[in-house]
C-alpha positions as CSV (number, residue, x, y, z in Angstrom):
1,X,55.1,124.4,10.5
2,X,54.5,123.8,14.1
3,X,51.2,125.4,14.1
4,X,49.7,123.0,12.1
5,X,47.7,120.1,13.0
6,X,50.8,116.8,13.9
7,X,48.8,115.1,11.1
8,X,49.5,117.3,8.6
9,X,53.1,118.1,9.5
10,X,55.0,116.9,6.4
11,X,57.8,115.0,8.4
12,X,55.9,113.7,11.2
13,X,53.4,112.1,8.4
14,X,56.4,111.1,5.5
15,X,57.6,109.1,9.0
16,X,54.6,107.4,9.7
17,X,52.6,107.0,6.3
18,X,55.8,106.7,4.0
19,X,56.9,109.4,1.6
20,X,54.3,108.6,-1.1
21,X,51.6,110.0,0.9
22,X,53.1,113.3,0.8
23,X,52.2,116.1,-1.5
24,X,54.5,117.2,-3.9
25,X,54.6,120.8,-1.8
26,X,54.5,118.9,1.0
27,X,58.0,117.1,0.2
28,X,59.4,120.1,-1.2
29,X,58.9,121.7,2.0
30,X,60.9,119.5,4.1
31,X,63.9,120.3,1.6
32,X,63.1,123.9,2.1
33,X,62.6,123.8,5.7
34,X,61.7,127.1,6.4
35,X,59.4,129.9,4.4
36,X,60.0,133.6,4.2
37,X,58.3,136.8,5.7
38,X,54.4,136.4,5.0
39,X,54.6,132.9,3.4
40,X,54.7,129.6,5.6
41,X,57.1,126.7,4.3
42,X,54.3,124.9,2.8
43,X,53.4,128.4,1.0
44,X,56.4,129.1,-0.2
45,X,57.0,124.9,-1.6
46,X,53.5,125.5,-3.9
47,X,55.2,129.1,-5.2
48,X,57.9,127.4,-6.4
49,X,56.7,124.5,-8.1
50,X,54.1,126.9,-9.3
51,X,56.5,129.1,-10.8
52,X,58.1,126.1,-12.3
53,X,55.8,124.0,-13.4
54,X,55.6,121.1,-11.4
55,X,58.2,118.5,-9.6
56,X,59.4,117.5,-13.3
57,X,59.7,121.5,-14.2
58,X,61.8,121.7,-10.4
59,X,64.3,118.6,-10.9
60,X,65.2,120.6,-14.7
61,X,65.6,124.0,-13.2
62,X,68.8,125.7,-14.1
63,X,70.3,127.4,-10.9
64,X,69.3,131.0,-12.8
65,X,66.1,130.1,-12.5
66,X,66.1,128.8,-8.8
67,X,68.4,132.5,-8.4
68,X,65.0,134.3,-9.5
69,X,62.5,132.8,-6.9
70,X,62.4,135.0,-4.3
71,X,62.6,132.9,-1.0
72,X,65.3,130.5,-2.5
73,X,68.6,131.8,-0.7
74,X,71.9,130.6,-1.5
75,X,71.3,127.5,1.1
76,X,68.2,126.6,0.1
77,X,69.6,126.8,-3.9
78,X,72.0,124.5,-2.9
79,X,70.1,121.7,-1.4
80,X,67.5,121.8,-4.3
81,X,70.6,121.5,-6.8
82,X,72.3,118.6,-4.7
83,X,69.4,116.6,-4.8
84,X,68.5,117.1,-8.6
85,X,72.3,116.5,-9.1
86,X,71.8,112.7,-7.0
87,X,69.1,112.2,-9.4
88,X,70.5,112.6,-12.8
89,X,73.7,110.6,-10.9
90,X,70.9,107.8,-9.9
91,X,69.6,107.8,-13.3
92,X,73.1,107.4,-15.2
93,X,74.4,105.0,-12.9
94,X,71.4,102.6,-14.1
95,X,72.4,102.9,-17.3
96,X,75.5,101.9,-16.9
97,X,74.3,98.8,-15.5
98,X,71.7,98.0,-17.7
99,X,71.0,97.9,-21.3
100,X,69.2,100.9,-22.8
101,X,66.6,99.3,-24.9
102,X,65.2,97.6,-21.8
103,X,64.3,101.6,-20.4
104,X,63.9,103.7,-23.2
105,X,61.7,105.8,-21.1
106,X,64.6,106.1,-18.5
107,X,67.1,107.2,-21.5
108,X,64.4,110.1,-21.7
109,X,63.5,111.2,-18.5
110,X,67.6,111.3,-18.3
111,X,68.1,113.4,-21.3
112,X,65.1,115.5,-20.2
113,X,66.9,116.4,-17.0
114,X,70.3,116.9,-18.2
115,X,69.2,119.2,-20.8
116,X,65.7,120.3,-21.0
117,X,65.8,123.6,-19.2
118,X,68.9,124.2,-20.6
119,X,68.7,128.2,-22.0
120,X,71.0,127.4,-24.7
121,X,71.0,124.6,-27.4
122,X,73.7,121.8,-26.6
123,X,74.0,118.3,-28.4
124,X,74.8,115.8,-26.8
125,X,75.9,111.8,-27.6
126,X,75.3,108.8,-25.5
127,X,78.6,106.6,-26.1
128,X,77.2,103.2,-25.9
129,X,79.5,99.6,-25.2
130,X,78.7,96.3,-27.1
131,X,76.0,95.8,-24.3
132,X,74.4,98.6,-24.8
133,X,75.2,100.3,-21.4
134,X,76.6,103.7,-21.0
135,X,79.8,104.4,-21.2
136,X,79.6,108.3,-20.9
137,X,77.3,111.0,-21.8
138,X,79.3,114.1,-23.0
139,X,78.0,117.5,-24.6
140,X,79.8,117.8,-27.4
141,X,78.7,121.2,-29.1
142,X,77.0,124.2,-28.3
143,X,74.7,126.9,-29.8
144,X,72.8,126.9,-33.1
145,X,72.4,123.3,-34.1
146,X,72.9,122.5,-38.0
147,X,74.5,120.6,-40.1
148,X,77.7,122.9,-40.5
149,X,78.3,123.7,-36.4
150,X,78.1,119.7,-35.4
151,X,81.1,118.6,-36.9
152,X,80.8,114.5,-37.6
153,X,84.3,113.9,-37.7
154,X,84.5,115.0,-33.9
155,X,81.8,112.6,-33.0
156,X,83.6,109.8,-34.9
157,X,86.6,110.7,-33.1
158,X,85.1,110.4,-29.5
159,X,83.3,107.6,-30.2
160,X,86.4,105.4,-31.6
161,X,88.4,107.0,-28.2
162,X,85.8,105.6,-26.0
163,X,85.2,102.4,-28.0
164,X,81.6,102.8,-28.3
165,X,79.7,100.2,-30.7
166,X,76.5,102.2,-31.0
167,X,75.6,106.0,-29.9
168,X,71.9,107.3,-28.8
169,X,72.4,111.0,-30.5
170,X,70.8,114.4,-28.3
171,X,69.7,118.1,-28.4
172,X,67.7,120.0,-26.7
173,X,65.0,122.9,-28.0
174,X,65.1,125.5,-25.6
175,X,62.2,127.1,-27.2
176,X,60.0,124.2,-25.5
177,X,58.9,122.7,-29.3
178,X,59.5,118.9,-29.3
179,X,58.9,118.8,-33.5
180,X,62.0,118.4,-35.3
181,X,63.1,120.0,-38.1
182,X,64.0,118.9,-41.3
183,X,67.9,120.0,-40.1
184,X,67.7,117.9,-37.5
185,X,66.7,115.2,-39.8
186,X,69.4,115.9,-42.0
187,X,71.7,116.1,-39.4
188,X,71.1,112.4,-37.8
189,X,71.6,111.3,-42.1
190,X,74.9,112.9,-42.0
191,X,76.1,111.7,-38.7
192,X,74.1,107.7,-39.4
193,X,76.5,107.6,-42.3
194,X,79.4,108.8,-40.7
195,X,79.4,106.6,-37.8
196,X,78.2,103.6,-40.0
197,X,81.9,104.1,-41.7
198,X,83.7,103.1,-38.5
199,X,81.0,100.2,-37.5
200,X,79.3,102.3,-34.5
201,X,75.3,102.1,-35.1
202,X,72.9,105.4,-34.3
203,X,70.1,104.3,-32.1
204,X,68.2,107.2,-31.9
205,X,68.3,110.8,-31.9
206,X,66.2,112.8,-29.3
207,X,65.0,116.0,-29.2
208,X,64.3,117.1,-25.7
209,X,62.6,120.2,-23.8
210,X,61.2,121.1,-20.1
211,X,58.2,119.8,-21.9
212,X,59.2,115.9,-23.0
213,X,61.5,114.3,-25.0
214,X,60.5,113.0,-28.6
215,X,62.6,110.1,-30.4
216,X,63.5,109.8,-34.0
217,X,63.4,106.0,-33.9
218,X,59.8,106.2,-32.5
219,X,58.8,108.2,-35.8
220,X,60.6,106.2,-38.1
221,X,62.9,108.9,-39.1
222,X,66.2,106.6,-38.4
């Protein structure tokens, strides 16, 4: 880093231009700090968001995935983890303080963190107060989604001990495909009615991947 140009230093410019003049490598590498044998800092920040797809691919890594990048040692790991970790904390803490249907694009890029890169299929429920502000965000099942492995009665449960008044309903597709299927659609039906018994509405249900996040209520399938 200190044999290039003090122009193109990322610090010295991020201090003197502001941080939205920076690259996304360029940022990267003042997290990293430091490359490897044969591959500057500034190398080795383009690798990684090369290998995984881009700043949105990097803040949904799973720590295997940042354990496979050669370069990324256990310190480095953990200060790319903390900092993903602040974001998702950033992102939930505005939900709490805001209603949901005035950032439904937030309630996405939230979800799409959380789970997206997840290697496994979770679902997941957003317990929602009279506001429409988060009360929690819990995973509440794991594994092959259908309509016989998410049990309704459990998401009834939670959402009465939490005294939610709506729910925004989530899983993840860790094969990357955004499309749902008709058991997913069958699935919101069953849990729509079940909820509806105990007066707590279903928002929406979102299917999410590394790729986007797609919601029912958008396609009219609520």
């Amino acid at each position: 880093m200190k044999d290039l140009p003090l122009a193109l230093r990322p610090r010295e410019k991020l201090l003197s231009l502001g941080p939205a003049a920076l690259a996304d490598a360029e940022l990267l590498a003042l997290l990293l700090r430091t490359g490897m044998k044969g591959l500057g800092v500034l190398q080795l920040a383009e690798k990684v968001l090369q290998d995984l797809g881009g700043l949105s691919g990097l803040l949904q890594a799973h720590p295997l995935q940042l354990s496979k990048i050669k370069g990324l040692g256990p310190a480095k790991r953990a200060e790319l983890l903390a900092v993903m970790e602040m974001a998702r904390r950033s992102m939930s803490n505005d939900l709490r303080t805001q209603p949901v249907f005035t950032s439904p694009q937030l309630v996405k890029d939230y979800l799409q963190m959380r789970l997206g890169a997840l290697p496994h299929e979770v679902f997941a429920v957003l317990f929602l107060d009279a506001q429409q502000k988060l009360i929690a965000c819990e995973e509440l099942f794991r594994g092959t989604l259908t309509q016989t492995s998410v049990y309704p009665r459990e998401v009834v449960k939670r959402s009465l001990e939490l005294n939610a008044a709506s729910v925004i309903l989530a899983h993840n597709h860790p094969s990357g495909a955004l499309e749902p299927s008709r058991a997913d659609e069958l699935l919101t039906q069953t849990l729509k009615s079940s909820l509806n018994l105990v007066d707590v509405r279903v928002l929406d249900h979102l299917v999410v991947s590394r790729h986007g996040a797609l919601s029912f209520a958008e396609r009219g399938l609520m």
